[in-house]
C-alpha positions as CSV (number, residue, x, y, z in Angstrom):
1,X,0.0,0.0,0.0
2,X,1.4,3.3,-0.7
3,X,1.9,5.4,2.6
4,X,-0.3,8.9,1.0
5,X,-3.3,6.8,0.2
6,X,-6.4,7.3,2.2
7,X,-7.9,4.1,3.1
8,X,-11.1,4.2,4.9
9,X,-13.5,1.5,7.2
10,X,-16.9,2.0,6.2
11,X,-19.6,0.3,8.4
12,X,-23.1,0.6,8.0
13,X,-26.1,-1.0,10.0
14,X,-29.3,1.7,9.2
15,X,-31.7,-1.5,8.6
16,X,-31.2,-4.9,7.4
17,X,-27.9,-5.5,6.0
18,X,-24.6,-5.7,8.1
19,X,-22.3,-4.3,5.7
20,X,-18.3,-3.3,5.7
21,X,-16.2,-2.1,3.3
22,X,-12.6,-0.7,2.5
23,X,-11.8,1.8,-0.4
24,X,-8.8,4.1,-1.0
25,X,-9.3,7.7,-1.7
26,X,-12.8,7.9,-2.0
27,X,-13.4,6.0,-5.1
28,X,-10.8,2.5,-5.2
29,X,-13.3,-0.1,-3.8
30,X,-10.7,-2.4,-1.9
31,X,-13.7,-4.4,-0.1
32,X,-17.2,-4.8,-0.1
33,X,-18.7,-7.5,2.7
34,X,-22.9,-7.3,2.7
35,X,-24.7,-9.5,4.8
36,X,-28.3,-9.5,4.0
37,X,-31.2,-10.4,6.3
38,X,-33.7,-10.6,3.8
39,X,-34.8,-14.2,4.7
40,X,-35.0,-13.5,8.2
41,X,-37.8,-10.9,7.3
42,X,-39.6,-12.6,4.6
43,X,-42.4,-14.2,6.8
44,X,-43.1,-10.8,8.5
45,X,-43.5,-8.8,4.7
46,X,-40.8,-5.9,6.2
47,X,-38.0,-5.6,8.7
48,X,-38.3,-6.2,12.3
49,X,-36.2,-3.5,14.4
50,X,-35.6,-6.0,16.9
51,X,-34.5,-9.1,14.5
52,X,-32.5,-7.0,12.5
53,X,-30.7,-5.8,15.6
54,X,-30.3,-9.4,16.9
55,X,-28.6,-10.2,13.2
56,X,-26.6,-7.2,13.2
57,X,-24.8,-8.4,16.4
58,X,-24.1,-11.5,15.1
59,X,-22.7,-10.3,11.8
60,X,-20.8,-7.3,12.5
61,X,-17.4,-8.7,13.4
62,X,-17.0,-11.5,10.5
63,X,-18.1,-9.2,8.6
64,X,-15.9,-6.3,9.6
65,X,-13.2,-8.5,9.7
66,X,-13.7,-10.2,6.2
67,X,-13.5,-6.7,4.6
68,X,-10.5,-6.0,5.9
69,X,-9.2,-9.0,5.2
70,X,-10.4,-9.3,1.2
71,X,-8.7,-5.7,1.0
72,X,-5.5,-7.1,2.3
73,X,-4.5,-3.9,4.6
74,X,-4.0,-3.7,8.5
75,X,-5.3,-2.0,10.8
76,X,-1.9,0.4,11.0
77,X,-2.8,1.5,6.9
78,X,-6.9,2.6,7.8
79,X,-6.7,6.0,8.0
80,X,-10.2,6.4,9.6
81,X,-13.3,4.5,10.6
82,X,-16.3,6.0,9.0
83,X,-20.1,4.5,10.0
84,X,-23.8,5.5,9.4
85,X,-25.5,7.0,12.3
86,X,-28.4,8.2,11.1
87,X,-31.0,8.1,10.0
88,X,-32.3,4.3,10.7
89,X,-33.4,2.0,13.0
90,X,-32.0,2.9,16.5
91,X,-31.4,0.0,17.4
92,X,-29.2,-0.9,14.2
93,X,-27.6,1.8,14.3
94,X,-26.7,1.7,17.6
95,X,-24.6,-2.0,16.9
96,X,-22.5,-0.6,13.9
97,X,-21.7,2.7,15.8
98,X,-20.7,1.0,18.8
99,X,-18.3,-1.5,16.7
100,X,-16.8,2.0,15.0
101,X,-16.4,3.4,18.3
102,X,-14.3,0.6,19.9
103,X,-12.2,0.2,16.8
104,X,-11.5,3.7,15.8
105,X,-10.3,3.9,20.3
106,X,-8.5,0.6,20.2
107,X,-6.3,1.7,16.6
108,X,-6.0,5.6,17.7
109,X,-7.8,6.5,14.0
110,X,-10.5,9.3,13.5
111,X,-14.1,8.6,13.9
112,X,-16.3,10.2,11.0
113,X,-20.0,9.9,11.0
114,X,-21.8,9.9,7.9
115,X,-25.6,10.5,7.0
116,X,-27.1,7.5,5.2
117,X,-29.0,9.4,3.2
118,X,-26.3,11.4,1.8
119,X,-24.1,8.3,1.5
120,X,-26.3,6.9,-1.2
121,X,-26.4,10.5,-3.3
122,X,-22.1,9.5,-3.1
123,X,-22.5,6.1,-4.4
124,X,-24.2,7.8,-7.8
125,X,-21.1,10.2,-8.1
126,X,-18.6,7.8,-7.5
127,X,-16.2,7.2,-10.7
128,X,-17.3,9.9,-12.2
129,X,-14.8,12.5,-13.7
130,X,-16.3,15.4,-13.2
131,X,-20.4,16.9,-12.1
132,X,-21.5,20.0,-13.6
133,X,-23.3,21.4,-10.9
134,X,-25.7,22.3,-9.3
135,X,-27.4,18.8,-9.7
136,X,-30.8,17.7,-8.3
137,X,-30.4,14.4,-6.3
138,X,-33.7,12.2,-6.1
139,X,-32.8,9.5,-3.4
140,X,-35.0,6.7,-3.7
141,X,-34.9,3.9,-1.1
142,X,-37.4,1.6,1.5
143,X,-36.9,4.3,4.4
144,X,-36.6,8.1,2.0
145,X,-37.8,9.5,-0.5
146,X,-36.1,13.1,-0.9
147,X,-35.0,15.6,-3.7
148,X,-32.0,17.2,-2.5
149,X,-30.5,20.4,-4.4
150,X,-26.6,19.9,-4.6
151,X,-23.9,22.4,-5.2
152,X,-20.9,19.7,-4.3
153,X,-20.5,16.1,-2.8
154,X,-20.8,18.1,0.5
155,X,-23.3,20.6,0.2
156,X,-26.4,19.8,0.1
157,X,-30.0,21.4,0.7
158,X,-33.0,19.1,1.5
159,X,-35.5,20.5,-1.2
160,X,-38.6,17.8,-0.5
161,X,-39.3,14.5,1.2
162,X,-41.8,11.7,1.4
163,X,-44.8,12.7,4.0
164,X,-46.3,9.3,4.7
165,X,-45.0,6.0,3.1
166,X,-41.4,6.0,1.0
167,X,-41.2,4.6,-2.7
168,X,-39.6,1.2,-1.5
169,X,-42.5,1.1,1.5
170,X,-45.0,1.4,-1.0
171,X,-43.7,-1.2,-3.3
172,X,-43.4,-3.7,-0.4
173,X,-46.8,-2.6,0.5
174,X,-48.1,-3.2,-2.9
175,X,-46.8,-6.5,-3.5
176,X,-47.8,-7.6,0.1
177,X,-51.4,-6.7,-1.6
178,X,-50.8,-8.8,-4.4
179,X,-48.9,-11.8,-2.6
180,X,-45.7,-11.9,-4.3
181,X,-43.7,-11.7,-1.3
182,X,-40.6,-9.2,0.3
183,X,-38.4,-7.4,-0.6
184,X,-41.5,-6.0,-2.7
185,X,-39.7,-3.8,-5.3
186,X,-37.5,-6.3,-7.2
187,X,-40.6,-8.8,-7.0
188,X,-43.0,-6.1,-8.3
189,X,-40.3,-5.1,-11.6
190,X,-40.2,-8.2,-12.4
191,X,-43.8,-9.4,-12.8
192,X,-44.6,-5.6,-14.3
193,X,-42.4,-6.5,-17.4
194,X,-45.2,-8.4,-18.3
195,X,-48.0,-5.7,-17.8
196,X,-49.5,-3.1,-19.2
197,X,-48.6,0.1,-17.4
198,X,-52.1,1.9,-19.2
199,X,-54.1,-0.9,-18.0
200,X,-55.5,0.8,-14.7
201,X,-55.4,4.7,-14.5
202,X,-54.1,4.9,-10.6
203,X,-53.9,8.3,-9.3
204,X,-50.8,10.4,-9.2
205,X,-50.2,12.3,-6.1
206,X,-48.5,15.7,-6.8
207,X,-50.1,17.9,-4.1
208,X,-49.7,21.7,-4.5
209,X,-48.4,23.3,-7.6
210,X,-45.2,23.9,-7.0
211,X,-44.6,20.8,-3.9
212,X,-41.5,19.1,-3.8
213,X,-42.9,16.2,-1.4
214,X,-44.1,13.2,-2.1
215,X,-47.1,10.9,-0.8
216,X,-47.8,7.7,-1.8
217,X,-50.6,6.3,0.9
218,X,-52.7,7.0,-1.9
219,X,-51.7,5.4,-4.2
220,X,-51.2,2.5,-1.6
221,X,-54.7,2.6,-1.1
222,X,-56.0,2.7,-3.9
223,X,-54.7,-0.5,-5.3
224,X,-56.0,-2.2,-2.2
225,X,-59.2,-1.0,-3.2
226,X,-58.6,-2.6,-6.6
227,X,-58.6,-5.5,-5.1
228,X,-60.5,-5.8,-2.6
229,X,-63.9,-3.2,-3.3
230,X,-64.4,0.2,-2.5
231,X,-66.1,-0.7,0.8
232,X,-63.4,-2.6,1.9
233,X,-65.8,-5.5,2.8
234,X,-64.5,-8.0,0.2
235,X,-61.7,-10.1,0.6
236,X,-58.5,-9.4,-1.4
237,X,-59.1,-11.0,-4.6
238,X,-55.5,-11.1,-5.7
239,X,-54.9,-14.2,-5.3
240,X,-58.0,-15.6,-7.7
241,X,-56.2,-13.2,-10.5
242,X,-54.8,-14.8,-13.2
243,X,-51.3,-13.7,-13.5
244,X,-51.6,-11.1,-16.1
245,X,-54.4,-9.3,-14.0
246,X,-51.4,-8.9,-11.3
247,X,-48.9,-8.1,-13.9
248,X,-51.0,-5.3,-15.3
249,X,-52.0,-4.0,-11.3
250,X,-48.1,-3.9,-10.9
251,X,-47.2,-2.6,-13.8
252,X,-50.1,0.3,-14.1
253,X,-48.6,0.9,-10.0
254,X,-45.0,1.4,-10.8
255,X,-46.1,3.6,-13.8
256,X,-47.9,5.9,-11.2
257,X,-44.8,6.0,-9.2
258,X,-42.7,6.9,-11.4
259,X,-44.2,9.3,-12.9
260,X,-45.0,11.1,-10.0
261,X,-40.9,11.0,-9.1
262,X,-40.3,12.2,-13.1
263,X,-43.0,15.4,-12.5
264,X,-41.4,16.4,-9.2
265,X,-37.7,15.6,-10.0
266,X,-38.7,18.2,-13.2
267,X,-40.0,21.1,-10.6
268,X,-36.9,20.5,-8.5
269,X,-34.3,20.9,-11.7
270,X,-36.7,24.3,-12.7
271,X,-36.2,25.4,-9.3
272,X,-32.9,25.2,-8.6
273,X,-31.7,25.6,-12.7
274,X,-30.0,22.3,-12.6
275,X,-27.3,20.8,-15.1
276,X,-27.0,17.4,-13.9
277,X,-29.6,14.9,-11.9
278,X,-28.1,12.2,-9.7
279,X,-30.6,9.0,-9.2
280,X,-29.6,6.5,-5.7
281,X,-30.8,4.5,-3.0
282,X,-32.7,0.7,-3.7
283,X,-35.1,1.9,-5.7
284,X,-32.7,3.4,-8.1
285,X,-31.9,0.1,-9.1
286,X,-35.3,-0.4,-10.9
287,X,-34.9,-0.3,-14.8
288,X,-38.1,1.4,-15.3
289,X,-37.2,4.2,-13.6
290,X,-33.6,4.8,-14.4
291,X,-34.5,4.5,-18.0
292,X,-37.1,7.1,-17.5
293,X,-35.0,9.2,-15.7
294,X,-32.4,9.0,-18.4
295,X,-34.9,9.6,-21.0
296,X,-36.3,12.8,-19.0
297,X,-32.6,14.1,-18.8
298,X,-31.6,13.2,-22.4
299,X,-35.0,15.3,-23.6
300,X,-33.9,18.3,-21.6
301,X,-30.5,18.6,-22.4
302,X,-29.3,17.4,-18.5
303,X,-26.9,15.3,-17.7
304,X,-27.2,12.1,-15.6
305,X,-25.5,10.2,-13.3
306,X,-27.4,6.9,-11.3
307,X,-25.3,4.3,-8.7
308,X,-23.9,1.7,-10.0
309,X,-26.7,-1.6,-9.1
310,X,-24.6,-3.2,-6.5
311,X,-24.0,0.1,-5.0
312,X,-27.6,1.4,-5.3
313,X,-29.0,-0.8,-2.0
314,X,-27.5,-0.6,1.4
315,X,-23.9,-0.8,1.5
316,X,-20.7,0.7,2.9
317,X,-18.8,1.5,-0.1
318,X,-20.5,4.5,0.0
319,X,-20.2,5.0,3.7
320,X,-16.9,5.2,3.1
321,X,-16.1,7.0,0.0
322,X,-18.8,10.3,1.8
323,X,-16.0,9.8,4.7
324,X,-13.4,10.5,2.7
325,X,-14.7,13.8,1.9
326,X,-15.5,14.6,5.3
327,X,-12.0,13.1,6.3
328,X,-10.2,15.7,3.6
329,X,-12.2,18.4,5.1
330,X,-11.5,17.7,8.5
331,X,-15.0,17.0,10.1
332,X,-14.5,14.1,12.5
333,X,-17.1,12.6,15.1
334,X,-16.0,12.0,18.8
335,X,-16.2,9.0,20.8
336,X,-19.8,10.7,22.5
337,X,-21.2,9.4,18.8
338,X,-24.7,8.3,19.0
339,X,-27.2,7.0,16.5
340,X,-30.1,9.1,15.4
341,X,-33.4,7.8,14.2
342,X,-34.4,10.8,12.2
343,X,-32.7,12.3,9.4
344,X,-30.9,16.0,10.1
């Protein structure tokens, strides 16, 4: 390793994956350990803070310590130990702060805390030469949905957020309607290639003229009344649908939601005069959406940047390639670190 390289430990543990990972100067992925609790949520159709806690103590050190073993570096070569504290689960977040806590004490390195939110607006600039700013950052995931106005990798302005369920919630919700099962947004994709997005006009929520927020309760709803009536009385007919019937309910719902994300990403880029929108979090990782994205940029002359896919869901690559930023700027945590629920 050469001595004037910067080589951060990112840890993250906002939800349901256990994740470490070791890059070099912000953008050389060294490592990248993910442990995924998927299948221990599965039965309950979202994550359980207190099994996902449970997990997270289980997992953190092998997986701390295969990260830093895959990258082949010693503790002496990390120059910091950077971790998501916020926003999350508390209780999450309270196992991967405490592991960054007692390592960054017991190897005398920095301690930088790093928003999880922000962390996945890094992972869609990472590799990328050069951003004409400012940019409009959409952040898609199970937990956010926010449009962020962005002058640099470091300054950011929080320009709208979800006010009742995220864009992941609602796809878990949705395909919890329709009985195909959790995680909801990869299982919802895939069965909507086969529908037709103009089969079933479901409302588009845009609020006030010029609102940057999102809801999508209503549209939540409203396929649940789909299915089962408009008196809620009926049982939930989904499962005596034949399988295009579902495919054209799924489809027709992720049409809805995206083009309510395409309409409010467009009042964000007017009102900020943006060059550049950046597309992250899990939900960037749907096709439909990045392709529409691209196609709304492309039309308007903007460029556009989106997360690689197997940084676009929770990891620590990102985690650590935000600290590195922070780490060149000086803006270290101290050992009094604690998790935060909400987002700052």
């Amino acid at each position: 390793m050469k001595e004037d390289r910067i080589i951060i430990l990112g840890i993250e543990t906002s939800c349901d994956e256990t994740a470490a990972a070791v890059v070099a100067d912000g953008q050389d992925i060294l490592s990248s350990v993910v442990a995924s609790q998927a299948h221990l949520h599965t039965r309950y159709g979202g994550v359980v803070p207190e099994v996902a806690s449970r997990a997270h103590v289980e997992n953190i050190l092998p997986v701390v310590s295969q990260a830093i073993e895959d990258a082949k570096v010693t503790f002496s070569e990390i120059s910091a130990v950077a971790v998501a504290n916020q926003p999350g689960l508390s209780i999450a977040l309270m196992v991967g702060v405490t592991a960054a806590k007692t390592l960054a004490w017991a190897w005398g390195k920095p301690l930088i805390a790093v928003n999880h939110v922000h962390a996945h607006l890094q992972s869609a600039l990472m590799n990328r030469e050069a951003i004409d700013f400012p940019a409009v950052a959409l952040i898609v995931s199970g937990g956010h949905t926010n449009l962020y106005e962005v002058r640099s990798s470091v300054q950011l302005h929080l320009l709208g957020t979800t006010i009742d369920d995220a864009t992941g919630e609602a796809f878990d919700k949705v395909a919890s309607i329709l009985n195909l099962g959790y995680p909801g947004g990869p299982a919802i994709e895939k069965i909507a290639r086969e529908g037709n997005p103009h089969a079933i006009n479901f409302p588009r929520s845009l609020m006030e003229k010029n609102s940057l927020d999102f809801s999508f309760s209503g549209l939540k709803t409203a396929v649940l009344y789909y299915c089962q009536g408009q008196d809620m009385k009926g049982q939930n007919r989904a499962h005596l649908m034949s399988r295009q019937e579902v495919a054209d309910i799924a489809a027709s719902f992720q049409a809805a939601v995206i083009d309510v994300l395409i309409e409010k990403t467009r009042r964000a880029v007017e009102r900020v005069g943006a060059r550049t929108v950046l597309l992250g979090g899990g939900v960037a990782a749907n096709n439909a959406l990045r392709t529409a994205l691209e196609t709304f940029c492309r039309n308007r002359g903007l460029a556009f940047s989106v997360a690689s896919k197997p940084l676009c869901t929770d990891n620590a690559v990102m985690v650590a390639s935000l600290a590195y930023l922070k780490y060149k700027a000086g803006l270290f945590a101290d050992l009094t670190l604690e998790p935060k629920a909400s987002l700052d």
